[in-house]
Every structure is written in C-alpha cells, then in structure tokens.
Legacy VTK file of the C-alpha trace (Angstrom):
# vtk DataFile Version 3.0
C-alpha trace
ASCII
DATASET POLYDATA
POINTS 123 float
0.000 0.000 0.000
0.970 3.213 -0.648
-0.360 4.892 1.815
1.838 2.488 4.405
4.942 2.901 2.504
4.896 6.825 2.793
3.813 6.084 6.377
7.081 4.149 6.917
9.165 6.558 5.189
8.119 9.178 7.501
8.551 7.259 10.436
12.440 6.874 9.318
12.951 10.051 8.731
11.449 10.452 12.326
14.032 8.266 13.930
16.863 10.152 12.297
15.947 13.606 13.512
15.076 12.679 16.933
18.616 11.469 16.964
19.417 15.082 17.553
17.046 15.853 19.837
18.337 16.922 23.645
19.001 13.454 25.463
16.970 15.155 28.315
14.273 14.999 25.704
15.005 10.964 25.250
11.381 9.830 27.591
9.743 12.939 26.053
9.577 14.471 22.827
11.755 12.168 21.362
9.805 9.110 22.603
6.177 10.215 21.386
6.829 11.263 18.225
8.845 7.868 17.313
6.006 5.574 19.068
3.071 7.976 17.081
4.818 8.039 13.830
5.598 4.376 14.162
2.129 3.357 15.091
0.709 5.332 11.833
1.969 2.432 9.987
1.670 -0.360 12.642
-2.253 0.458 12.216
-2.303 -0.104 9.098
-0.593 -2.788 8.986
-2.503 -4.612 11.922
-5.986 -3.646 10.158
-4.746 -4.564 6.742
-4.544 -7.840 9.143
-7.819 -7.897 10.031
-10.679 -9.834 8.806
-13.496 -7.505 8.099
-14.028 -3.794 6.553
-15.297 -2.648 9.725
-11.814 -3.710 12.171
-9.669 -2.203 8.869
-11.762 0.841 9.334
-11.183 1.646 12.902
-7.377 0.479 12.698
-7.018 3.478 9.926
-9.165 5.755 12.227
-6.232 5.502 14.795
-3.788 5.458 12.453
-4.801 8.884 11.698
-4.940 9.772 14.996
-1.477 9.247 15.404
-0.626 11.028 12.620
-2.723 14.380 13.799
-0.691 13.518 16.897
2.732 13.346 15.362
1.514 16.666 13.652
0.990 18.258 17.116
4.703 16.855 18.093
6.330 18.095 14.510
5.659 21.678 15.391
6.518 21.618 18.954
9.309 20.557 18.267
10.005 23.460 15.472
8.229 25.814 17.786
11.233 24.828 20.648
14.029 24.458 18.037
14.662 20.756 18.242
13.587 21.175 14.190
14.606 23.511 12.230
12.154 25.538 9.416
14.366 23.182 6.297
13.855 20.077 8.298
10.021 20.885 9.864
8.895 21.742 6.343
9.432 18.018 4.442
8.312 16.330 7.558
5.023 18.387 7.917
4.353 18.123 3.831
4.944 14.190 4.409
2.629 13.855 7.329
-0.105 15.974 5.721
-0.002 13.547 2.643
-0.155 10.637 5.137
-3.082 12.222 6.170
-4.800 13.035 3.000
-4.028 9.217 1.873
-5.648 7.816 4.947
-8.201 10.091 4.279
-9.159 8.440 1.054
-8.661 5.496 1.922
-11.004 5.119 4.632
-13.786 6.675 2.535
-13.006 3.717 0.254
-13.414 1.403 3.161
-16.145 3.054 4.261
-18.160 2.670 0.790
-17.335 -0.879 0.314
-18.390 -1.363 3.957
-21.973 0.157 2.858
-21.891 -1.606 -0.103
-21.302 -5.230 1.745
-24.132 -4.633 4.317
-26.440 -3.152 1.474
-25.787 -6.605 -0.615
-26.116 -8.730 2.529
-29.374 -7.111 2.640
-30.691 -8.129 -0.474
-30.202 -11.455 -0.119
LINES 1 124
123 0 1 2 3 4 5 6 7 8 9 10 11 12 13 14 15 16 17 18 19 20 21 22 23 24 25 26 27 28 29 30 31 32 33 34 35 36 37 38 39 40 41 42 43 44 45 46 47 48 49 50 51 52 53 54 55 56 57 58 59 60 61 62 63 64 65 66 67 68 69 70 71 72 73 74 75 76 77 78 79 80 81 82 83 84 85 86 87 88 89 90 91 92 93 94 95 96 97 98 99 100 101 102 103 104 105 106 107 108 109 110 111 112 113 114 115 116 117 118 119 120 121 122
C-alpha cells in the first residue's frame, strides 16, 4: 500500500531527527513522536490484518490519529528548536499527505463497507 509505505518513510525520517534531539528529551519528545509516527503504519498494517471492513476501518481511524498527533509533536518541536524551518517543512508536507491518503482510503473502506451490508441485505 501506498499509503503504508509513505507512512514508513516518515517514520524513518522520524528516527533520524530525533537522533538530535536533547538526550533530556530521550522519555519525552523524542519518545512520542517515534512511538506515534511508528504506530501510523503499525495500524495499518494490523488492520490490513484484520478480517473484516469494519476492524480495517477503525485500525485506519487511529492510524490517523497518530498522525494528527505526530503533527501536534512536529511543530513543537520546530516551535522549541529541536527542528529547524528546512527540516520541519518536508516532515510536515509528508505527514499531511499521510493524512490526506488515509483520508481516502477510509472513505473507500467506508463505501465498500456500505456496499457489503447493502448486498447482505438483499439477499
């Protein structure tokens, strides 16, 4: 999936900047925004692992919760100077296409989730 490979990316590119990060920052900062942008694609992964629409739904639904969340932790850390406004800018742009991507994607789950009910209807 796309959407899970430009998860991981990001999530990468996570670990290498919090590298730099203050070690008094280490059970922080530096700790959320690894374990959110990590579990963006974890999510995905686990639902993708799941055995109905409805599980891979809510899996995605967190997954995008972590992203808003890594979002949140992006710009702190600009907004203290752990990032600068060169590295902050890529990272944001990434996470906001995360977000659009999960986006679609769970309004395609979501339709073939109304879809299956509406057939299992019918019959």
């Amino acid at each position: 999936m796309d959407v899970w490979q430009k998860a991981h990316k990001l999530t990468l590119e996570v670990y290498r900047l919090t590298k730099t990060f203050p070690l008094d920052e280490r059970f922080g900062l530096t700790s959320q925004m690894r374990r959110c942008s990590a579990s963006i694609a974890a999510n995905i992964a686990e639902g993708c692992g799941r055995g109905s629409n409805a599980d891979f739904h809510r899996f995605l639904q967190m997954a995008m919760g972590s992203a808003s969340e890594l979002e949140y932790h992006l710009l702190l850390s600009r907004d203290l100077g752990y990032l600068s406004d060169v590295q902050h800018a890529p990272l944001h742009k990434d996470g906001v296409e995360v977000k659009r991507m999960l986006t679609a994607l769970l309004s395609k789950v979501a339709r073939d989730q109304s879809l299956s009910r509406f057939r299992n209807q019918e019959n």
